[in-house]
C-alpha positions as CSV (number, residue, x, y, z in Angstrom):
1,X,-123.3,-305.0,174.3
2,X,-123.2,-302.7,171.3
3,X,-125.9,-300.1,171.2
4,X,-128.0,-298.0,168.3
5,X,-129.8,-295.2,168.6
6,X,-132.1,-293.4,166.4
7,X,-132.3,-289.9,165.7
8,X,-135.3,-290.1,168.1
9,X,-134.1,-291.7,170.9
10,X,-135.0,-295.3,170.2
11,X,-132.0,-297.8,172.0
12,X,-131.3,-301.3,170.7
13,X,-128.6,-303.7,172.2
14,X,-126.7,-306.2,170.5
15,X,-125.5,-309.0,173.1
16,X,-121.4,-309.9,172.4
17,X,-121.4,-313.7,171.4
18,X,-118.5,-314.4,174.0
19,X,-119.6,-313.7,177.5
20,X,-117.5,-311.3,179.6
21,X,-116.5,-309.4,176.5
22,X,-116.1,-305.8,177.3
23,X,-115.7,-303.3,174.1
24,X,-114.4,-300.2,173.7
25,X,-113.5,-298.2,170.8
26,X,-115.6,-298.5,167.6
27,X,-115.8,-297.4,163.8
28,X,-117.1,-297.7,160.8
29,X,-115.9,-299.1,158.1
30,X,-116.3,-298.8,154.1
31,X,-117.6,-302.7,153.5
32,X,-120.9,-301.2,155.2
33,X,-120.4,-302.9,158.6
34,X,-119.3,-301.7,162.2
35,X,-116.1,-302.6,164.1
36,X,-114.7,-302.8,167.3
37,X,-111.9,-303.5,169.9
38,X,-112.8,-305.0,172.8
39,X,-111.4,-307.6,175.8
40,X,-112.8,-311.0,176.0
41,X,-112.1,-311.3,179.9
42,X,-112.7,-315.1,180.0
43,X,-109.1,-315.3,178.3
44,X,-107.8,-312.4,179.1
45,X,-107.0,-311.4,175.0
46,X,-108.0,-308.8,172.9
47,X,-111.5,-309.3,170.9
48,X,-111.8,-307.7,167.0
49,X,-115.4,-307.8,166.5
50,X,-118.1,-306.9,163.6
51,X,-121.2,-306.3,163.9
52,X,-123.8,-305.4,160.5
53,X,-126.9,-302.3,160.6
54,X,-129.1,-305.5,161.0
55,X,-127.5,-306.5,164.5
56,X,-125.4,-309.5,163.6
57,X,-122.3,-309.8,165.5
58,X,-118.7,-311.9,164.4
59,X,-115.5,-312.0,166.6
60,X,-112.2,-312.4,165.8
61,X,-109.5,-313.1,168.7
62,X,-106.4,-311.3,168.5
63,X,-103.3,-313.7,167.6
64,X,-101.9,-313.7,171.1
65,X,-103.3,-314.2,174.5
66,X,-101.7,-311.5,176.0
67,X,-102.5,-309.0,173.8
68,X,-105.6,-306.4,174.3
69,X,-107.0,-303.6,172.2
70,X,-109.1,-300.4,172.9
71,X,-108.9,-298.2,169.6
72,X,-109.5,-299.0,166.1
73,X,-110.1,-296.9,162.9
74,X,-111.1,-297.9,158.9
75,X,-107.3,-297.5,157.3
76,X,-107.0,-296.2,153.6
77,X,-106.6,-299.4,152.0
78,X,-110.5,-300.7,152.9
79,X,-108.9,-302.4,156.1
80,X,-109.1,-301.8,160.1
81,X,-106.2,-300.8,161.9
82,X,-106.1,-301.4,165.7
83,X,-103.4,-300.6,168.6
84,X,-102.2,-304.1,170.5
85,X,-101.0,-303.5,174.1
86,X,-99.3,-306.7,176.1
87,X,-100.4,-307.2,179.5
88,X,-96.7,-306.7,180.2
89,X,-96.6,-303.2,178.6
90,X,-93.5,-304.0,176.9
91,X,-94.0,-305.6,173.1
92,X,-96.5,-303.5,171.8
93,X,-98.0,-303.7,168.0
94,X,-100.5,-302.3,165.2
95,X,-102.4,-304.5,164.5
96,X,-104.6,-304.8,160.9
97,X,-107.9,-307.2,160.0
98,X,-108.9,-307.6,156.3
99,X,-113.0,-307.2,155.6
100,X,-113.0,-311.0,155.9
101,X,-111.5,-311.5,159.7
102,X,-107.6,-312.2,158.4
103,X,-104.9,-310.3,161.3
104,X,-101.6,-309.4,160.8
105,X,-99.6,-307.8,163.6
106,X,-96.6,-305.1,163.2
107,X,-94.3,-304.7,166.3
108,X,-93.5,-301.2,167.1
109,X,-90.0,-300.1,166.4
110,X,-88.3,-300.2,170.4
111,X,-89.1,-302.7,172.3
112,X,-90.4,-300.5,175.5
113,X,-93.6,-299.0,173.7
114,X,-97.5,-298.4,175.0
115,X,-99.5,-297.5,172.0
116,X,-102.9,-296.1,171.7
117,X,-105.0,-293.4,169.6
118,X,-104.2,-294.4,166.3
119,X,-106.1,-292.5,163.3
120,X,-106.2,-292.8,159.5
121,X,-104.8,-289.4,158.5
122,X,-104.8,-287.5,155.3
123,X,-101.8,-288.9,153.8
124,X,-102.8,-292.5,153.3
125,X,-101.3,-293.7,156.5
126,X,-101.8,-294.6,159.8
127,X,-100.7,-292.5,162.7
128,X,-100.8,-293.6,166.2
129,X,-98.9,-292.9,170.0
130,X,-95.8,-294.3,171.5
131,X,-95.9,-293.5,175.4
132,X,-93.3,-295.4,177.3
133,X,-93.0,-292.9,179.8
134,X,-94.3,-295.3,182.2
135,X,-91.4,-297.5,181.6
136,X,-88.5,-295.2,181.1
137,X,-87.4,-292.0,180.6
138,X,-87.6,-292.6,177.0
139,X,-89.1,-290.0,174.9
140,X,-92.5,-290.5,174.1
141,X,-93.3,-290.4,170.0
142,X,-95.7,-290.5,167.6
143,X,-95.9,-293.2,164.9
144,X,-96.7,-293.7,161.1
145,X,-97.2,-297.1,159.5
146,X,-98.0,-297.7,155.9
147,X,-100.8,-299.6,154.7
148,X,-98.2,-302.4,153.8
149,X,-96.3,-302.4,157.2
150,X,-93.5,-299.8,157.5
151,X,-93.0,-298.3,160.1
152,X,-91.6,-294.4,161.8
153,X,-91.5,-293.2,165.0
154,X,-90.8,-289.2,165.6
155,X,-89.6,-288.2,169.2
156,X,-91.6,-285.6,171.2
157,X,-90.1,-282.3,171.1
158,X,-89.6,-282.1,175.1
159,X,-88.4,-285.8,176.5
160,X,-90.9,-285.4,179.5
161,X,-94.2,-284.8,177.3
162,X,-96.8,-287.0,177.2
163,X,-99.4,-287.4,174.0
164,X,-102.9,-287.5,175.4
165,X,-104.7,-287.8,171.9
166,X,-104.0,-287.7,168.2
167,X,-106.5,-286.4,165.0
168,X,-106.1,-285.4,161.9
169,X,-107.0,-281.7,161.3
170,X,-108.7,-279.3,158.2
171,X,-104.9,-278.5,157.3
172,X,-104.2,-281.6,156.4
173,X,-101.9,-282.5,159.1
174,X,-101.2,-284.2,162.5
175,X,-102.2,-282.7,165.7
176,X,-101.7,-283.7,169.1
177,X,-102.2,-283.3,173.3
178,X,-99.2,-282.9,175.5
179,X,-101.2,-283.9,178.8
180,X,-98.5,-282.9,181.0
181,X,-96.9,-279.3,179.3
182,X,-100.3,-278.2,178.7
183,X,-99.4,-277.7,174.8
184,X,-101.2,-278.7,171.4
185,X,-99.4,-280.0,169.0
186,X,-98.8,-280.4,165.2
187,X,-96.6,-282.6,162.7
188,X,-95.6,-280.2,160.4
């Protein structure tokens, strides 16, 4: 379900059309409505759903079957911009949905990849985390796309670090968590 709740307290649920739906990140967006990423767990793909103030919910299934999504966030150009993980943790994508339900899908740059935490940030694009650590001893990165597709990926300063969350700060730049160095970082 979705839930709303008043500045008093007051809870109200809005059932998911599609049973066994299970959401997870959420935004808002400039044409006035809500969206979110969720798993439809009947066919194991990744859900885009809306949902209006008044309760009423639409879902859009991601292109592929294999492919899930947990964060999404309005982009600069009046569209929502999602991270797509495979099942197989190996052909990740960005994902983007017009207002009107229409998905395209952008592959990440290297072919090992397991994105997540992607922001709109104060330069118009897109920024988002590359961790294939799990994979490899690649370097983990954090990515750019553009509003029409391109793509960047900037290594971690220390090979071993991993990015445990991404935001856009009061300076106008990038900052970021290396879980495992115990460090904050910043794109300068």
């Amino acid at each position: 379900m979705i839930g709303r709740i008043t500045p008093t307290g007051t809870i109200s649920e809005f059932p998911l059309p599609t049973p066994q739906t299970q959401p997870f990140g959420i935004t808002t967006s400039p044409d006035g409505n809500l969206w979110f990423a969720a798993i439809d767990y009947n066919k194991i793909r990744g859900v885009i759903g809306r949902i209006t103030p008044s309760g009423t919910v639409s879902e859009f299934p991601l292109l592929a079957l294999t492919y899930h999504s947990y964060e999404i966030t309005a982009g600069p150009d009046g569209n929502l911009w999602f991270t797509e993980r495979d099942l197989d943790g190996w052909h990740d994508k960005i994902g983007r949905i017009t207002p009107s339900g229409t998905i395209s899908e952008f592959p990440v740059p290297n072919l090992i990849s397991s994105v997540y935490g992607i922001i709109a940030g104060p330069d118009g694009n897109l920024w988002f985390i590359d961790d294939p650590a799990n994979h490899s001893q690649n370097s983990s990165r954090i990515g750019r796309i553009t509003p029409t597709g391109k793509m960047s990926e900037f290594p971690m300063p220390n090979s071993r670090t991993v990015p445990g969350g991404i935001t856009s700060g009061p300076d106008g730049k990038i900052w970021f968590m290396e879980m495992n160095s115990n460090k904050i970082g910043r794109l300068v």
